[in-house]
N, C-alpha and C positions, 0 to 999 in steps of 0.2 A: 771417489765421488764422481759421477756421471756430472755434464758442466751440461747447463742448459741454455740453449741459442736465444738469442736475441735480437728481432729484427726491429731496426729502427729507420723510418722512414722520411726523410724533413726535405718540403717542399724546397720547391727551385725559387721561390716568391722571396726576394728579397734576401737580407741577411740576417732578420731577428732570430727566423727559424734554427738557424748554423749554430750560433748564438750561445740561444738556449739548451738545443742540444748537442755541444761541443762542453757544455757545463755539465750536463747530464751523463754524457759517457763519461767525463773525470770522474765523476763521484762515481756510479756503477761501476769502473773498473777497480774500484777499493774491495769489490766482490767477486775478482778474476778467479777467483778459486771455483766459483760458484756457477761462471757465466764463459759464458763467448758471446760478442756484438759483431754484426753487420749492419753497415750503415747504406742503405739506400735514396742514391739521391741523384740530382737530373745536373748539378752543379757544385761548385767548390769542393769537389774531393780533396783537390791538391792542397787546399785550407786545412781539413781534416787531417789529413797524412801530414804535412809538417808537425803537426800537434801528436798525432799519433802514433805515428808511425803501421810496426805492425801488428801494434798490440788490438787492434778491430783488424774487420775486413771490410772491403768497399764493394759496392755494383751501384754501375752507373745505369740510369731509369731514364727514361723518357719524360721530360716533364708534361704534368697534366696541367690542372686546374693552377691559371694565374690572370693579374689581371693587365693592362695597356697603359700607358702614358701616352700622352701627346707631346709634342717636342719641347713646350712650356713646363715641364712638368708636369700638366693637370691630367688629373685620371680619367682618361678616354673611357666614355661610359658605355658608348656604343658597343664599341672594338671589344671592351670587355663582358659583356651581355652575349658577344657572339661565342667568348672562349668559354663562358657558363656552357652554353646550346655544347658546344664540343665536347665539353667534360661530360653531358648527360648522355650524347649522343655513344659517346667512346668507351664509356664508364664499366661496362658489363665485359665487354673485349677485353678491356683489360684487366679486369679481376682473370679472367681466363687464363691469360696468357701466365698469370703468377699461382695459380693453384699448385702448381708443382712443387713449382721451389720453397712455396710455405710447407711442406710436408716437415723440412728440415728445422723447423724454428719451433719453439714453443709458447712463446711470447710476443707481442709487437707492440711497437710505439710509433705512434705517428703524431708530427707538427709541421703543418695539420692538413693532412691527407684525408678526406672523407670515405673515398673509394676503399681504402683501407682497412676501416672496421670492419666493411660489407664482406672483403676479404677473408679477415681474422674470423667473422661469421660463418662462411662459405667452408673454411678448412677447422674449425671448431677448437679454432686461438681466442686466449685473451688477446685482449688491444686495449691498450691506453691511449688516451691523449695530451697534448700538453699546446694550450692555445693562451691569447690573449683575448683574440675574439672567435669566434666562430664564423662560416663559409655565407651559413643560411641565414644569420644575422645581417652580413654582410648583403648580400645577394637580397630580401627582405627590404632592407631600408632601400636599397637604390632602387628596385622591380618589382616590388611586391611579391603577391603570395601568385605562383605558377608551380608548371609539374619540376620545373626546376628547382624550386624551392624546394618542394615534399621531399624528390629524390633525397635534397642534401639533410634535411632532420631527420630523415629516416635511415639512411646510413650515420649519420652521425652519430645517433641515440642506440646505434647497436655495440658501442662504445663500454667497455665495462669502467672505466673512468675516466676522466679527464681534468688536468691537473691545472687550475686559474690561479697567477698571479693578481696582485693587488691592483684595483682601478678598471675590473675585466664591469662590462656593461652591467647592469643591473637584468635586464630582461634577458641576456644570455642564461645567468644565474637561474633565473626563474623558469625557464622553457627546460633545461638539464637537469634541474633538480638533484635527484639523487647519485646522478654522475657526476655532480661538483665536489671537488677537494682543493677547499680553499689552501696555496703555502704560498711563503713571500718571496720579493723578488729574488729574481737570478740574473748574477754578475759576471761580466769577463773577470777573468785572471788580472790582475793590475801589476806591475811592478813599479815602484817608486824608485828612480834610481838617479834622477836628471835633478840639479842646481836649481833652487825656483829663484829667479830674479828680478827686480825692481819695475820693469817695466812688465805692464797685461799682456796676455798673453791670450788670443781668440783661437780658440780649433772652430776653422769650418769645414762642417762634415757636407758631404753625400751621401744620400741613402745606396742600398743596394742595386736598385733601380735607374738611377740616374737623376733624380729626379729636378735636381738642382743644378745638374752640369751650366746648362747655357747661361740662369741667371748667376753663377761663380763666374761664368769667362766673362759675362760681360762688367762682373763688376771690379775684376781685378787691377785694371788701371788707376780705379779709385784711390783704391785700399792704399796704394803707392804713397797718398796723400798724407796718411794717419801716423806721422812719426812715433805719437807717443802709444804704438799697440802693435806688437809681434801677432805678425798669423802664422797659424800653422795650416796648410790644407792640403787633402789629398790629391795626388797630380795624377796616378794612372792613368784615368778617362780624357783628361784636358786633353786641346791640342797642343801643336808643338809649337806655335804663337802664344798659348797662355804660359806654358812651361816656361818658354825664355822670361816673359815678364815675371814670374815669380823667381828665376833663378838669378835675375840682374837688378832686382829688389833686394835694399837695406830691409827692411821690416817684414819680408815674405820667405816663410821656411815650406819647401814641401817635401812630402813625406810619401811614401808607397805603401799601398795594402792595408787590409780591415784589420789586421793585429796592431800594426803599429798606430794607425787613426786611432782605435780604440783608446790603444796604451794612453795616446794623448792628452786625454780626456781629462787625467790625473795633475798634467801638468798647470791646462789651461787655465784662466781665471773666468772665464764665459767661453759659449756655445753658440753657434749659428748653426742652425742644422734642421731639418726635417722634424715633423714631430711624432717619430716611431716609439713603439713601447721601449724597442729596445734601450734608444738613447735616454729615451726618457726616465726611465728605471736608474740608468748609470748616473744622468745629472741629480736624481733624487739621494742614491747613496753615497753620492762623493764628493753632496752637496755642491754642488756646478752652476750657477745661476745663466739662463740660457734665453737666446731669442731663436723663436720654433717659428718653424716654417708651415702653412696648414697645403696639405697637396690639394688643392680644389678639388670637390665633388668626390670626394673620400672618404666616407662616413668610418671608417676605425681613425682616421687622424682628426678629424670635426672629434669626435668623442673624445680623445686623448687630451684636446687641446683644452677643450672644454671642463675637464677634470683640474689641468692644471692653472687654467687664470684662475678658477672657481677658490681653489685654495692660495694662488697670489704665489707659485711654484716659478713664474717664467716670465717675459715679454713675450710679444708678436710681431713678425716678422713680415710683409706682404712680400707679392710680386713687383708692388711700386715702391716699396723702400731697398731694391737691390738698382744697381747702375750708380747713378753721380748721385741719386740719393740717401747711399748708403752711411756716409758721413753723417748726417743729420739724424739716420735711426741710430745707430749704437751712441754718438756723444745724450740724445736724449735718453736713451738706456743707462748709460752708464753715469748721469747728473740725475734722474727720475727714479729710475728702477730698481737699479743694481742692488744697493743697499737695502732696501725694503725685503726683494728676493731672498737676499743673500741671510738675511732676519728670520726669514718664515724656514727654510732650507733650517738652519742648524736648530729650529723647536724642536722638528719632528725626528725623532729616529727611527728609519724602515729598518728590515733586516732582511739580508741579502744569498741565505739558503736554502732561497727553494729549489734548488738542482738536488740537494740533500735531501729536502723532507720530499720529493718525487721518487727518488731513486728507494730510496730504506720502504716506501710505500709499495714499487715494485717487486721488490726482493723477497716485497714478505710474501705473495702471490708464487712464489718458483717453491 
């Protein structure tokens, strides 16, 4: 049997992308008989290839379409208005430069690459998608309707489907129509391996982005404060000023890299963290009750967040409860909140395969 190529494409934006589809190549490759993947991407190869090895292939891309922070975390709207204008400006060159190399593929998946349908178009591929929100959605709420925007529904919609986990917008839904295929969430890999012990146990995340770095260093002197609660947080980004105070801290553990923060996830007892799908997905199936962080002027995290107070899933976290007021937000979280959370969290049961129900949906297409 002839093995049919698979190119798979996940934005340099963040880590959900990786994510989700680092979940998705595990399942598809239960179809090695069937397949070969290349994974195209502008960042974390070296994520991949520890996970992978050589069982895929990698090319490293240039990233396109992403968007700015400002050093507070908040979403620089400008800055990012300007890398829309680039992606539209650039968008055509680089379908070009890949008409080639798609001759060799039969299939494409992109999350979520727009330029990429137009591509799989161009060389007369299917293309799938696999989003939480969509580009034009995005781009829409913050600018309106411009020739930016048309560009991106119109490569988008040349899409032969595109695969929505749970809590994806409603007006997304509605503008895609029959390219939606509702499946549920998708999870990291977990291992439970670690002693759970008496005293709480907080993982504070960073996004992929950084989004949270400054307001972490500035609050970690705090945290010193909190005998009765173990943190765990990720140190690669910190300076070498915050590392020291995390590493000559009784109550502060840190840890390296997005597999292990993830892992951690399982251990903690609450979440400080950004309010990404991704994390959000994992505090929903592993029932985690969490204070989310909203990235200002971010309409996919305004929406997320918005999703979860609505169902009483989380607290809320500001820019003014990190520093020396951080004590005063988690002790009222965890006397107010926690419990209530923690109530709502174990009614609901999600279910955590849709790396599966994408994959079996792809396969049947080869």
């Amino acid at each position: 049997m002839t093995k049919r190529n698979i190119a798979i494409f996940i934005s340099g934006e963040g880590y959900g992308h990786l994510v989700r589809q680092r979940a998705l190549i595990s399942e598809l490759l239960k179809y090695k008989k069937r397949i070969k993947i290349t994974v195209f991407t502008s960042k974390n190869i070296n994520i991949l290839k520890k996970k992978f090895k050589k069982k895929i292939s990698y090319i490293k891309i240039k990233r396109t379409l992403e968007t700015s922070k400002s050093i507070d975390g908040k979403l620089n709207i400008k800055k990012t208005k300007k890398n829309f204008a680039l992606w539209y400006k650039n968008k055509n060159n680089w379908i070009k430069s890949n008409l080639n190399i798609m001759k060799n593929f039969d299939l494409i998946v992109s999350d979520f690459m727009p330029e990429v349908f137009e591509l799989a178009n161009k060389t007369g591929k299917i293309a799938f998608g696999m989003a939480h929100f969509t580009w034009d959605w995005f781009y829409k709420t913050l600018y309106g309707k411009d020739k930016v925007y048309f560009e991106l529904i119109k490569t988008i919609k040349m899409s032969k489907k595109i695969y929505f986990p749970p809590f994806t917008n409603k007006e997304i839904v509605k503008n895609l129509k029959s390219k939606v295929v509702n499946i549920n969430f998708i999870l990291s890999e977990f291992e439970d391996k670690k002693k759970h012990g008496e005293v709480l146990k907080c993982l504070i995340m960073d996004n992929g982005n950084r989004t949270m770095t400054k307001l972490i260093e500035n609050t970690l002197i705090y945290l010193k404060n909190l005998k009765n609660i173990s943190f765990i947080l990720r140190t690669d980004f910190l300076s070498k000023k915050s590392k020291k105070i995390i590493s000559s801290s009784n109550n502060m553990t840190g840890i390296r890299g997005l597999k292990e923060t993830h892992q951690n996830i399982i251990y903690a007892d609450f979440i400080i963290a950004r309010g990404g799908f991704n994390t959000i997905s994992e505090c929903l199936i592993l029932k985690k009750p969490s204070l989310l962080f909203n990235e200002s002027g971010n309409p996919e995290i305004k929406e997320n967040l918005k999703i979860m107070q609505r169902k009483k899933y989380c607290g809320i976290i500001k820019h003014s409860n990190f520093g020396k007021k951080i004590k005063r937000r988690i002790d009222i979280f965890l006397s107010k909140e926690f419990s209530k959370i923690k109530k709502n969290l174990l009614k609901k049961k999600y279910a955590s395969n849709g790396a599966a129900q994408a994959a079996r949906s792809i396969i049947s297409y080869i």
